[in-house]
C-alpha positions in Angstrom: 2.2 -5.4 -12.7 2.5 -2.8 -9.7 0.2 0.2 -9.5 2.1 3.1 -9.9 2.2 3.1 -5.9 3.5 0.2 -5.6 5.8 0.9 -8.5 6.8 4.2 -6.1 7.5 2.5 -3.4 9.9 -0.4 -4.7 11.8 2.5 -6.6 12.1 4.0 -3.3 13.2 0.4 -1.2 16.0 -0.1 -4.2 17.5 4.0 -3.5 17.1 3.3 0.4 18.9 -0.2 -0.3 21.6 1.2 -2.9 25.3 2.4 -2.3 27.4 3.7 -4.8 24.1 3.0 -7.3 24.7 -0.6 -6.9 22.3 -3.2 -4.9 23.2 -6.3 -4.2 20.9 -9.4 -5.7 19.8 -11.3 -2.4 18.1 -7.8 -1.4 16.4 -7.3 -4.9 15.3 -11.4 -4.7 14.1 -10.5 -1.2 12.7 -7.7 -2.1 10.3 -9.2 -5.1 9.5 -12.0 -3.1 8.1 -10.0 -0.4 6.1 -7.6 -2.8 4.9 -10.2 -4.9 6.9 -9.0 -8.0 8.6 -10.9 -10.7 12.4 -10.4 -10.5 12.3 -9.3 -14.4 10.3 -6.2 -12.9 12.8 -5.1 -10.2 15.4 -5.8 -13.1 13.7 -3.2 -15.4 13.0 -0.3 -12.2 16.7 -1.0 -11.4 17.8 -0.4 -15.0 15.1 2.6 -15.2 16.9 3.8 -12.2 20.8 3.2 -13.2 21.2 1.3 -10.3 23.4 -1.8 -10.7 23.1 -5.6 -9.7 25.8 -7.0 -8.1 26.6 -10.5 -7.0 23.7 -11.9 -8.7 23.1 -15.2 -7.8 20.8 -16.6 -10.1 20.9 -14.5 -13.4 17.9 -13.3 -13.0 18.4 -9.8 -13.1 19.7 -8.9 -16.7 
């Protein structure tokens, strides 16, 4: 689980990544992979955040 830091810092790459509150999946996959943080996680800060998923590729985002 991220530190609240971390968690800061991934809610701010998903606003900087966003447009019209939607973020595409290979960004968020990307994203988690490069942090070190399950997808389910980046799932729950995007839901936390309103911010959709779109063109999910795997369903891992739900």
């Amino acid at each position: 689980m991220p530190s609240p830091s971390d968690e800061e810092q991934l809610r701010e790459a998903i606003t900087g990544a966003a447009k019209d509150s939607k973020v595409p999946c290979r960004f968020l996959l990307a994203l988690a992979e490069r942090t070190d943080t399950p997808p389910a996680q980046i799932g729950r800060l995007c839901d936390e955040m309103g911010v959709h998923i779109r063109a999910c590729q795997l369903g891992c985002f739900k």
